[in-house]
RODO-2510 file (C-alpha; in nm, 4 decimals, decimal comma):
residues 315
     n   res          X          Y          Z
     1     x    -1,0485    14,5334    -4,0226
     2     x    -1,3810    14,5071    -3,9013
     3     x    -1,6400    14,7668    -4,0017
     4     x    -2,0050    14,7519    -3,8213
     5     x    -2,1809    14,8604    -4,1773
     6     x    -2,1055    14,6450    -4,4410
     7     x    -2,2394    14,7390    -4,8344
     8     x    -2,4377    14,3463    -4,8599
     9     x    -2,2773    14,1709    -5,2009
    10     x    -2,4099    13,9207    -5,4281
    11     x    -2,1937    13,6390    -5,4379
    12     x    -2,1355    13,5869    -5,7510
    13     x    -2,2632    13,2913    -5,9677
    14     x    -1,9538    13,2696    -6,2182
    15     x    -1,6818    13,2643    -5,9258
    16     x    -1,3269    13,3001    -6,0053
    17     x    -1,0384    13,0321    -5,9664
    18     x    -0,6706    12,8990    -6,0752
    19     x    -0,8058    12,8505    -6,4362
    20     x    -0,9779    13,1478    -6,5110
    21     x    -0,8408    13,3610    -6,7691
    22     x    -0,9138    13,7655    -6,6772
    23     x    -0,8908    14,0682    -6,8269
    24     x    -0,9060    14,4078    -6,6736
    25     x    -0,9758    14,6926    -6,7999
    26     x    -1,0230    15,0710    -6,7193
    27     x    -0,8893    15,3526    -6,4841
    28     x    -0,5935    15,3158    -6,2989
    29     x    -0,8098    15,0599    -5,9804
    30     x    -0,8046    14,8540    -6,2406
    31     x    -0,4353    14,8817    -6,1880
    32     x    -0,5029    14,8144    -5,8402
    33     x    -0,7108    14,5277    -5,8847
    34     x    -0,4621    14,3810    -6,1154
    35     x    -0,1902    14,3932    -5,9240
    36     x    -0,3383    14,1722    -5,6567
    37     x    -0,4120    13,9005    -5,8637
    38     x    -0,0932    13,9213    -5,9988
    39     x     0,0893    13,8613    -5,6938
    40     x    -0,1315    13,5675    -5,5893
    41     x    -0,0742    13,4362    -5,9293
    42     x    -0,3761    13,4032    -6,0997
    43     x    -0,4184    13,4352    -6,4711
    44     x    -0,4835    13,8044    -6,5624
    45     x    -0,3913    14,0848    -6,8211
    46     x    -0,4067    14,4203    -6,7353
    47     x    -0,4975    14,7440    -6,9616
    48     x    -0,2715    14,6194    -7,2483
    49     x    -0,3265    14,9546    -7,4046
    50     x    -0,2780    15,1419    -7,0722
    51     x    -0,5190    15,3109    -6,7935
    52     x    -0,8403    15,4591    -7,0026
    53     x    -1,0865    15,6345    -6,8273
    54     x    -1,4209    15,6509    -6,9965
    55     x    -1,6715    15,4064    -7,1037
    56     x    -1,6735    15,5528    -7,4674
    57     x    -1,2809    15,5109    -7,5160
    58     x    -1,3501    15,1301    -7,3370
    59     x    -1,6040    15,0719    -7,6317
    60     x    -1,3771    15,1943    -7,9403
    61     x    -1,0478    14,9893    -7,8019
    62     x    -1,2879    14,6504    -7,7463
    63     x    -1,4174    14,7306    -8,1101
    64     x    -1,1248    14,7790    -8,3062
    65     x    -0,9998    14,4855    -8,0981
    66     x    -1,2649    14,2732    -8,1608
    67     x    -1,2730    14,3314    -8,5522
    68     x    -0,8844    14,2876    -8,5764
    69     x    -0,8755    14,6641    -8,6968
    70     x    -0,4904    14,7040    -8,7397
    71     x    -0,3360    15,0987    -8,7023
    72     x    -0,2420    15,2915    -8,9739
    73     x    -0,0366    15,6502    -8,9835
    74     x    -0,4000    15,7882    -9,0071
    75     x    -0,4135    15,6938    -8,6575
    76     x    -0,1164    15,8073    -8,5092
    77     x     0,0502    16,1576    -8,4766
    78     x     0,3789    16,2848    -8,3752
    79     x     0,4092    16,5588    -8,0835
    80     x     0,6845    16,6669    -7,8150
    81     x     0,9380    16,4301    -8,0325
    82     x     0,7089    16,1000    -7,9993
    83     x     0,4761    15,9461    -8,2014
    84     x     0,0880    15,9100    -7,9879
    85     x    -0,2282    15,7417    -8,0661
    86     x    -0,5285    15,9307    -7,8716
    87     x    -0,7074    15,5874    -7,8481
    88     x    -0,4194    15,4360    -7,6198
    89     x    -0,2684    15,5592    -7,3034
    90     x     0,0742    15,8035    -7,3348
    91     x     0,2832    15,4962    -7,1642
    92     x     0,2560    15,3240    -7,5517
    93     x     0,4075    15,6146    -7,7125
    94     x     0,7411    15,5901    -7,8954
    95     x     1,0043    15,8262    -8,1093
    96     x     1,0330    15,6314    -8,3784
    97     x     0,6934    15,5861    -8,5946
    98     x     0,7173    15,2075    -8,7676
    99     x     0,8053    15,0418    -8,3949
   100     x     0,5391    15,2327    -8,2560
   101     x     0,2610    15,0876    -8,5522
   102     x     0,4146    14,7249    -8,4711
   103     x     0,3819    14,7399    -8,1213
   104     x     0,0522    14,8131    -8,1753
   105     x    -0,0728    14,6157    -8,3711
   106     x     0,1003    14,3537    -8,1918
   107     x    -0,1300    14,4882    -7,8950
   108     x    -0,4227    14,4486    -8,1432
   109     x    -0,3606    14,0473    -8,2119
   110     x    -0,2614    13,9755    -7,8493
   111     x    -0,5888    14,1389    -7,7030
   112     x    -0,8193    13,9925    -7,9938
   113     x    -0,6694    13,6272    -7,8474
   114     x    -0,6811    13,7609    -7,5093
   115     x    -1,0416    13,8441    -7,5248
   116     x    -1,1372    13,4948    -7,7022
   117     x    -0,9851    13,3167    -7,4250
   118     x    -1,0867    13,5189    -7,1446
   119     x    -1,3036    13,3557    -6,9036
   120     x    -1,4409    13,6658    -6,6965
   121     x    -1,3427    14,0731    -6,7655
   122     x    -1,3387    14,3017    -6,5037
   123     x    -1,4332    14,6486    -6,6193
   124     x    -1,3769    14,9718    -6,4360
   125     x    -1,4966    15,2916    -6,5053
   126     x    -1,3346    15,6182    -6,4111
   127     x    -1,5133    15,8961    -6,5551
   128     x    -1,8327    16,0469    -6,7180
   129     x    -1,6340    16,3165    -6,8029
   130     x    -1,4637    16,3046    -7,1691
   131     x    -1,2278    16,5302    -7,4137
   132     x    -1,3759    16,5577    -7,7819
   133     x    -1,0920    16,5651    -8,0766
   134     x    -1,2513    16,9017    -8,2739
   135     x    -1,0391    16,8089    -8,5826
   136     x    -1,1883    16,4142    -8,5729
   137     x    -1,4921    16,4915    -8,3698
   138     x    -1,4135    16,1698    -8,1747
   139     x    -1,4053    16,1237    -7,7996
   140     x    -1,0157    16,0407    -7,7351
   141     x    -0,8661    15,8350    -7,4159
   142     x    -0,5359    16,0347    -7,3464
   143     x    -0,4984    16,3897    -7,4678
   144     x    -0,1431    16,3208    -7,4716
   145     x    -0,0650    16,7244    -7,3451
   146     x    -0,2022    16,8313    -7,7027
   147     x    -0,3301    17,1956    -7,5865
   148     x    -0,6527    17,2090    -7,4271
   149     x    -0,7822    17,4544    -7,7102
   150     x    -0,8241    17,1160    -7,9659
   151     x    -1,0927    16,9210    -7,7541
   152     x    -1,4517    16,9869    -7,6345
   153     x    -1,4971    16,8553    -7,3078
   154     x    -1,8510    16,6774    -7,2280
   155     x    -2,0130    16,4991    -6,9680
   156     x    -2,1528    16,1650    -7,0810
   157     x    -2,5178    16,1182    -7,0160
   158     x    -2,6063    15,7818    -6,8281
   159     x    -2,8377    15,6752    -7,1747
   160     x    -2,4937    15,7274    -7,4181
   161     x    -2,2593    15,5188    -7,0968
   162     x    -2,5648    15,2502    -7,0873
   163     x    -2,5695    15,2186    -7,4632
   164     x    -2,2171    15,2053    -7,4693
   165     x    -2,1658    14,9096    -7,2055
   166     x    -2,4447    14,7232    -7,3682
   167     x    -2,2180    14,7582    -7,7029
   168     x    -1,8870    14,6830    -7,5455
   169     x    -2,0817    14,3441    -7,3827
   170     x    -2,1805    14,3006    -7,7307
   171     x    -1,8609    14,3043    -7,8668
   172     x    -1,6775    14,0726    -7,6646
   173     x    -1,9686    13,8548    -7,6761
   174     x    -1,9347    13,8035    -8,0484
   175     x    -1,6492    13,6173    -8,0146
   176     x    -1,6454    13,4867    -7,6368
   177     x    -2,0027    13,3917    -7,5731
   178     x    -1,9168    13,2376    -7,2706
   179     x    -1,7538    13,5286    -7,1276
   180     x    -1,8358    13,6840    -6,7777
   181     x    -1,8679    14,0309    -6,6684
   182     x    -1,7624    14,2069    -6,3372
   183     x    -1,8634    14,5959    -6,3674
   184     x    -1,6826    14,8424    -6,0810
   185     x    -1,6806    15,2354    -6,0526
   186     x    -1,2942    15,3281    -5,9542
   187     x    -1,3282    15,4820    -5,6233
   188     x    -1,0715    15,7670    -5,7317
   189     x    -1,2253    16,1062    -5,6731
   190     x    -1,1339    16,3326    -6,0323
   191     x    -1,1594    16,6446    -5,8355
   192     x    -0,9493    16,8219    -6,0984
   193     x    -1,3047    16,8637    -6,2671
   194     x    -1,4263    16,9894    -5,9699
   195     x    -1,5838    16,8386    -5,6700
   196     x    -1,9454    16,8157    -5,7863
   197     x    -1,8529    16,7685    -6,1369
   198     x    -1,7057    16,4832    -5,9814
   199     x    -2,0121    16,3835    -5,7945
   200     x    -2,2470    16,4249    -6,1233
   201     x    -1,9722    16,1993    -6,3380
   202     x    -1,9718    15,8883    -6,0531
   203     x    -2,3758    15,9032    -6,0618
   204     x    -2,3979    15,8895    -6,4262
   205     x    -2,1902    15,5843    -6,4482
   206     x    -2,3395    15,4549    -6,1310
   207     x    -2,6909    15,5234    -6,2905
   208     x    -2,5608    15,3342    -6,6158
   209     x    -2,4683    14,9882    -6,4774
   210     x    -2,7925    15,0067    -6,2489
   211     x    -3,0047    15,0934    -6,5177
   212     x    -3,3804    14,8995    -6,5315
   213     x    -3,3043    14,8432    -6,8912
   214     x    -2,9506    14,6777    -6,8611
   215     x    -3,0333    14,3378    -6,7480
   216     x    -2,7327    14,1290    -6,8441
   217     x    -2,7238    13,7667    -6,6970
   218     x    -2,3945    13,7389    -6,7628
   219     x    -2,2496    14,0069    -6,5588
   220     x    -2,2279    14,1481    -6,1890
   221     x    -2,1818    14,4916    -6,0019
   222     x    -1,8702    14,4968    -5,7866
   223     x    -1,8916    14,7851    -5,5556
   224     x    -1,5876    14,9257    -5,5453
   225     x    -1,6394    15,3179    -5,5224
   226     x    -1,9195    15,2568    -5,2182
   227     x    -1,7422    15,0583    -5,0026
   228     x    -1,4364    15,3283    -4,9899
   229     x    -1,7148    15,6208    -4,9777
   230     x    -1,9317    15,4477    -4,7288
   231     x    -1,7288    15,1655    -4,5561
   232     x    -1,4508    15,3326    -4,5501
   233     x    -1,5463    15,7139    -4,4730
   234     x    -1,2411    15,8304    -4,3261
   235     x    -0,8993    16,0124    -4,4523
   236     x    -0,6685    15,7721    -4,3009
   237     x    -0,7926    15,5251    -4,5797
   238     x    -0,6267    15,7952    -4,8503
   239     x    -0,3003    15,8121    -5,0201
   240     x    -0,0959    16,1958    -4,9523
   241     x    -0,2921    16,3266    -5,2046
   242     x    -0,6365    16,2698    -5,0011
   243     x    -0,7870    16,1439    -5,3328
   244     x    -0,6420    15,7716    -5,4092
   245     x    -0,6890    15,4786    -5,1522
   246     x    -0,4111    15,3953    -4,9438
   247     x    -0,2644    15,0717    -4,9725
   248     x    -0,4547    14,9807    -4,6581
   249     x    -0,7510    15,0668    -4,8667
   250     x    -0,6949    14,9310    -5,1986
   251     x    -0,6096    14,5728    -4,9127
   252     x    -0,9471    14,5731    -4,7723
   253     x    -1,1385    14,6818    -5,1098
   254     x    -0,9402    14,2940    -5,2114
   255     x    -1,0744    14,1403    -4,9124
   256     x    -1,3922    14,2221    -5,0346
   257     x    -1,3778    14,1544    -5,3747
   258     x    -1,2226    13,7725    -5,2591
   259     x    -1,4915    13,7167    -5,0143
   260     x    -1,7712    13,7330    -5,2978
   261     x    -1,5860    13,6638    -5,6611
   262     x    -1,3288    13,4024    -5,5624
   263     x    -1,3884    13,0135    -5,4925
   264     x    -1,3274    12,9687    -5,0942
   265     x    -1,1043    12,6147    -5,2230
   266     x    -0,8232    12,8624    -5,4149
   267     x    -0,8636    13,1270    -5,1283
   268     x    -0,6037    12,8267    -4,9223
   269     x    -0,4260    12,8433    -5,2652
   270     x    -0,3762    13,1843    -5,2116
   271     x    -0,2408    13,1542    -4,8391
   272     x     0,0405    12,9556    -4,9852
   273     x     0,1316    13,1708    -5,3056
   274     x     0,1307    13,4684    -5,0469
   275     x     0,3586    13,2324    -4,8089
   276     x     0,6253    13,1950    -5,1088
   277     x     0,6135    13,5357    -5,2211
   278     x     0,7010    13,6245    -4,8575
   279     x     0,9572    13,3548    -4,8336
   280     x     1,0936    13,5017    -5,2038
   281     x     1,1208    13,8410    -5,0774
   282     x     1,2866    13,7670    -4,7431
   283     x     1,6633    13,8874    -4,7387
   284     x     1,8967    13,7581    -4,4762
   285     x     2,1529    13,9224    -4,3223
   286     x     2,4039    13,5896    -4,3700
   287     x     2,2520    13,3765    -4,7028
   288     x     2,5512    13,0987    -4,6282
   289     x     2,4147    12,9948    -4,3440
   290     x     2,2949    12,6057    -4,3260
   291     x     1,9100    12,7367    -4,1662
   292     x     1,9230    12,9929    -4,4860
   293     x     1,9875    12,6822    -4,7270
   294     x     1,7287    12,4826    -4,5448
   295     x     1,4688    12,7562    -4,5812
   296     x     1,5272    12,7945    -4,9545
   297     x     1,5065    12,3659    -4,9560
   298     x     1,1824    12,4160    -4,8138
   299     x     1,0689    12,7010    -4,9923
   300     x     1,1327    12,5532    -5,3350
   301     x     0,9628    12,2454    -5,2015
   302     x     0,6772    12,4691    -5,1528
   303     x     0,6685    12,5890    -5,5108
   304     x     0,7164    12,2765    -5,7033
   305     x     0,4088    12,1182    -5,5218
   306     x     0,1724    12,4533    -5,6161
   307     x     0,3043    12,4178    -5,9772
   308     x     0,2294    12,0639    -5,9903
   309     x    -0,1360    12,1783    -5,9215
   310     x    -0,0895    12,5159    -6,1466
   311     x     0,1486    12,5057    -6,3719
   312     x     0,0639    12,8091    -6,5253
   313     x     0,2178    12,9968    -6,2023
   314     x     0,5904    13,1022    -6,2502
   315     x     0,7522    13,2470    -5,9326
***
């Protein structure tokens, strides 16, 4: 697609390539996000606790992370015949209580490795808007369908979301100096808290990252949410429910993201891992065939030489 206004991006200074370990974290573009460099094979973990929304929740997950802070049954509660942590999406929740506490806490040790080893993370940020646990007084990142009468819901200001990006940088930085940064604003409209609730939530975040006072060297704006409000202004970009991109969206959203975060030499590496995956999902209408056999001889061909390169890609 070729738009005649174009949002200008930074290329970025810490690109990313074949041996770059990522992390993603945040609302469900993260998701998104993920899933693309997942099918062209690069090296990536995404929201090992689940889709979280808020920068608050982002900070308390990175911190008990960070400081190997294993769960305990004062952490967890049982409702609707599972047992649910509020820190942690509802997709972690289980029925019976002691596999729920292992899994994780085995969540816990993977993500304190994963963030020691992790060459960039990609953060995105859904919401200003939070849910306050009366009983804890603590901001939570799934209500988990408790009844609305237990929380206090709040707008973050853009000082408490600046503070709390600063910490989470802080955090991971404690351990993984050398870690780079890659801040985005999901372009998912949360019109559920109305549509200029909405509008006041994006600003604060967007207000947050651009902040005079958070000048962080190590980290770069990625601007997701503009390009789909301002690039791509029109409803044939949205899914049914006229509030998530369509996949034609989320596609070009990629493009952009590749064009100014990815080394141009893997971007040919990533013309043949999307040739294989192509080749992987074909289905013929007669597999016994002696062309069929040949094309598999070829395609297999095709993968041995990219592992030889990678071998950290499995197909």
């Amino acid at each position: 697609m070729n738009f005649t206004t174009k949002i200008p991006i930074s290329k970025s200074t810490n690109p990313i390539d074949y041996n770059s370990n990522i992390m993603s974290l945040g609302s469900c573009f993260a998701e998104n996000i993920g899933d693309k460099f997942q099918y062209f094979k690069f090296q990536i973990t995404t929201n090992p606790f689940g889709i979280i929304f808020n920068p608050v929740a982002i900070e308390m997950l990175i911190s008990r992370v960070v400081n190997n802070k294993k769960y305990t049954e004062n952490d967890i509660f049982f409702h609707n015949d599972l047992w649910h942590c509020f820190e942690v999406h509802s997709e972690l929740s289980h029925p019976d209580k002691e596999t729920f506490l292992t899994n994780l806490n085995l969540k816990i040790q993977q993500s304190h490795n994963l963030i020691i080893q992790s060459t960039h993370s990609i953060i995105t940020y859904g919401t200003s808007w939070v849910y306050r646990n009366k009983q804890t007084g603590k901001i939570v990142a799934n209500c988990h369908k408790i009844p609305q009468n237990q929380f206090e819901k709040e707008i973050l200001s853009a000082e408490i979301i600046e503070k709390s990006i600063k910490n989470t940088v802080d955090l991971i930085q404690k351990v993984n100096p050398n870690c780079h940064f890659i801040f985005t604003i999901s372009p998912v409209r949360h019109i559920k808290d109305g549509f200029i609730e909405n509008n006041i939530s994006k600003s604060h975040l967007i207000a947050a990252i651009h902040s005079s006072n958070f000048q962080l060297p190590a980290s770069s704006y990625f601007p997701s949410y503009e390009i789909m409000m301002d690039e791509l202004r029109d409803y044939r970009f949205y899914a049914e429910d006229m509030l998530h991109p369509s996949q034609v969206a989320i596609g070009y959203i990629w493009e952009r993201f590749v064009e100014n975060y990815i080394f141009e030499e893997n971007q040919t590496t990533m013309e043949e891992v999307s040739s294989i995956q192509k080749g992987l999902a074909h289905r013929p209408f007669h597999s016994h065939t002696a062309d069929h056999q040949k094309f598999l001889n070829a395609l297999n061909t095709k993968i041995r030489m990219l592992q030889k390169k990678f071998p950290h890609i499995k197909f």
